[in-house]
N, C-alpha and C positions, 0 to 999 in steps of 0.2 A: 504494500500500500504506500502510497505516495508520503504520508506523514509518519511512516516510519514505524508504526503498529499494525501487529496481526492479530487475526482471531486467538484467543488462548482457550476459547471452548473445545471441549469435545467431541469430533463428529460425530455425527447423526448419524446412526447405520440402516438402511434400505437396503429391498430385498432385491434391488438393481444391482447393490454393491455386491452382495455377496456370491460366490463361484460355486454354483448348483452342479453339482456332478453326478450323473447317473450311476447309483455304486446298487447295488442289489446288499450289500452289509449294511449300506444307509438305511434302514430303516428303524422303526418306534419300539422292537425289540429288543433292540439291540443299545448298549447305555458306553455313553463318553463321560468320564471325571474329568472335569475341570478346577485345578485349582487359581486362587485368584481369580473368580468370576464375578465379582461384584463391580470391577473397572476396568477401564483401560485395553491392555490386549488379551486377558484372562476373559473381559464381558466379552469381548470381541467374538473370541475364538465360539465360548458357546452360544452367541446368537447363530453363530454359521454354521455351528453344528446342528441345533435345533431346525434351523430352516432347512439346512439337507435329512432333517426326517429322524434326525438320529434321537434319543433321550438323553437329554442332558444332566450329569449331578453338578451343580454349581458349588464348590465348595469353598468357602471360604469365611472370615472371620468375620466380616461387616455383613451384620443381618439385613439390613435397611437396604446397602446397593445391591446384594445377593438376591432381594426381593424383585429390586427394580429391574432386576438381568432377566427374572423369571418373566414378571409381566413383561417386556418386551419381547423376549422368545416365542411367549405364545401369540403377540401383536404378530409377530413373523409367519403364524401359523406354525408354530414349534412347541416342541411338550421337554420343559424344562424344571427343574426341582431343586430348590436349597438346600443343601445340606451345612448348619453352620461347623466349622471347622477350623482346628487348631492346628495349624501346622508345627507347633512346637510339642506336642501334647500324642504318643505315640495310642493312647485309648482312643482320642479323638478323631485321629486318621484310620484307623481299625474301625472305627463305628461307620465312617462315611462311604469306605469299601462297603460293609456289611450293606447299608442302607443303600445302596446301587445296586449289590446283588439284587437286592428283594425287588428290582424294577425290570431287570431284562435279563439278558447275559451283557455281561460289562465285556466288550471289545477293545474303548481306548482312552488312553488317559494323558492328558497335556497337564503335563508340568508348568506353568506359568508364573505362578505369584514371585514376586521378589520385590526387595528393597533396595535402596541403594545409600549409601556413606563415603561422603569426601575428606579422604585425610590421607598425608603418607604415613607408611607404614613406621615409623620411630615413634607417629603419635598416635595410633589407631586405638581406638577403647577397645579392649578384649570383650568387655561384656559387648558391643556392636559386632565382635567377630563373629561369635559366637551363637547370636540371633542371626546374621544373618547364615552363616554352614545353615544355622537348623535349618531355615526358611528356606534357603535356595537349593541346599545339595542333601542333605539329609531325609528334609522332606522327599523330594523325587525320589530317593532312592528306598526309603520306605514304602514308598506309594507303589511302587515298580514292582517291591518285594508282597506285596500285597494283593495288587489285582491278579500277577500273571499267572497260579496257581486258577483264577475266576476264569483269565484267556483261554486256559489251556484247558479246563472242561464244557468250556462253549461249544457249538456247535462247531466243527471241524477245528476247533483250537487257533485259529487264527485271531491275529489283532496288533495294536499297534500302541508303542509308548512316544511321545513324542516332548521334548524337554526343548523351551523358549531357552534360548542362548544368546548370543550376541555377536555383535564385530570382539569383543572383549572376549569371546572366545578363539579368538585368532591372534589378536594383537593386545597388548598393553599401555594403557595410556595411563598419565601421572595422577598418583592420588585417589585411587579407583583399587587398591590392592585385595581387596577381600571381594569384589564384585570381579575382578581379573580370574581369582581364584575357581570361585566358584562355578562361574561361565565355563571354564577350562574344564574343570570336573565333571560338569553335565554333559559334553560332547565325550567323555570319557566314558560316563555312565548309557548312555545311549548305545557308541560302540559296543560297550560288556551286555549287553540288553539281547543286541543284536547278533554279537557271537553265541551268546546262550540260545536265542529263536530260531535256532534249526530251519529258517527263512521262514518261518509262520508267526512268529510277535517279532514286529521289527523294531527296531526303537535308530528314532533320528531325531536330529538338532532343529530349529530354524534361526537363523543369524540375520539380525539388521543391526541399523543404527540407532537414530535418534526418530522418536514415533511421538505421534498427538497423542497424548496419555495425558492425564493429572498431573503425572509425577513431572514428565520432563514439562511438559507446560506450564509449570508451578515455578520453574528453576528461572523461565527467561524475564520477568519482569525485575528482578533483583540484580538477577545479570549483568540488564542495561542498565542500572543505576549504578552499578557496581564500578563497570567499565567505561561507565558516560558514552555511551552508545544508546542505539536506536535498538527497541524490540527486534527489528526486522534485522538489522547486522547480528544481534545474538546469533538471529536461527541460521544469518547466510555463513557469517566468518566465524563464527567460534564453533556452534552443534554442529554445523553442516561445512566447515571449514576444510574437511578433508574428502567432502562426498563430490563427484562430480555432477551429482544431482542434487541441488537447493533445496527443494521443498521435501519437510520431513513427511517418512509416510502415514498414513493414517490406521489406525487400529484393523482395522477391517482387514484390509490388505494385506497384514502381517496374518492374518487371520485363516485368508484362503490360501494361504502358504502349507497350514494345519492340514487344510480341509484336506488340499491337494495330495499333501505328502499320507495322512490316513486310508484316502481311496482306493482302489482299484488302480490308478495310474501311478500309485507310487508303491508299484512290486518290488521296483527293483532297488527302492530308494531303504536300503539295508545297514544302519550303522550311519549312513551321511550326514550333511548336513545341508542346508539350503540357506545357499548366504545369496540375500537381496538387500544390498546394503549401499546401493548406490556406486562400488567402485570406493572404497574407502580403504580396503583389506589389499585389494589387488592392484590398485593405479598409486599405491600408498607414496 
């Protein structure tokens, strides 16, 4: 925009936006966990699961957005379900599997929720480390350890784990050391996922950059003040400084990366990852 401000909202998601793919597992029997589904690319992921027919568990801590994911799922014509959920709390990620079971046969489960903490590592709070391993690598890996036994008595045992990752799982940038860590991990975790799924539970990554979320949208208005700069230079020169592509993506989009890489057309997407990241990682 010409005066130097962008939208800080978060888009809108329609059933335009979202990548409908004919899968014969896509359907209302069949159940996707979503963690982090109350916002951002966690709401995301399960609006576009729910619209491709699949049953959503929405799990995550915030009851209120976790609600507002459901009503909008079923706005999309999708059949979607809360489940509140602890991700630090191993009874309360046990309950929310359980609680999926009793909906369908659980097929696939996105890893999403995470946090994030700027500091380098000489001054990093241990207690911040520490919530986030649970939240980001702990959690998925629990989660992992929990449905695929659900995958593997499904109808023909087939299914998919799929863990949000980042450019920060390819690269390192300063003062991001436990968020570097963890990203790193999940691509790790994915691979073991995948070595263990005898090619029937696959487990893969998705990698981007900077996304219309709450959280990163939260970060630019302090930015420009910060830097005496303009909103709009935050997202060109500093978020988007090393993408060759400007404009950050929007939730959704990261979303049908999910959708894609769960489908039918991601057979052979085994261990991978799916970096859409603008060119950040590889024109680096």
């Amino acid at each position: 925009m010409s005066d130097g401000t962008i939208d800080l909202r978060e888009p809108v998601i329609t059933q335009k936006d979202i990548l409908h793919i004919d899968d014969p597992y896509f359907n209302q029997k069949n159940v996707c966990i979503v963690t982090g589904a109350a916002s951002g690319i966690g709401r995301a992921v399960a609006l576009a699961m729910a619209a491709n027919k699949v049953t959503v568990v929405c799990a995550d801590i915030n009851q209120a957005g976790g609600e507002e994911t459901v009503a909008l799922a079923e706005e999309l014509g999708g059949k979607a379900v809360f489940v509140s959920t602890d991700l630090t709390k191993d009874e309360s990620m046990a309950a929310c599997v359980t609680s999926a079971a009793d909906m369908g046969d659980i097929k696939y489960l996105a890893n999403i929720a995470g946090l994030q903490h700027i500091d380098p590592i000489e001054r990093f709070p241990m207690k911040t480390y520490d919530l986030m391993q649970a939240i980001m690598l702990r959690a998925p890996f629990y989660l992992t350890q929990l449905v695929t036994p659900y995958i593997k008595k499904s109808a023909d045992g087939v299914g998919a784990i799929a863990n949000m990752a980042s450019i920060h799982a390819h690269i390192c940038t300063l003062n991001k050391p436990v968020y570097n860590i963890t990203k790193f991990g999940l691509r790790g975790l994915s691979q073991s996922t995948a070595a263990e799924g005898e090619g029937k539970i696959r487990g893969f990554t998705v990698s981007v950059g900077f996304v219309k979320t709450p959280l990163a949208l939260g970060q630019i208005p302090a930015q420009a003040e910060q830097r005496g700069i303009t909103q709009e230079e935050v997202v060109r020169d500093v978020m988007m400084g090393k993408s060759r592509v400007k404009d950050m993506m929007s939730p959704v989009e990261v979303a049908n990366l999910f959708v894609f890489g769960m489908s039918c057309h991601g057979k052979y997407l085994v261990g991978g990852d799916l970096l859409f990241d603008g060119g950040v990682v590889l024109t680096y």
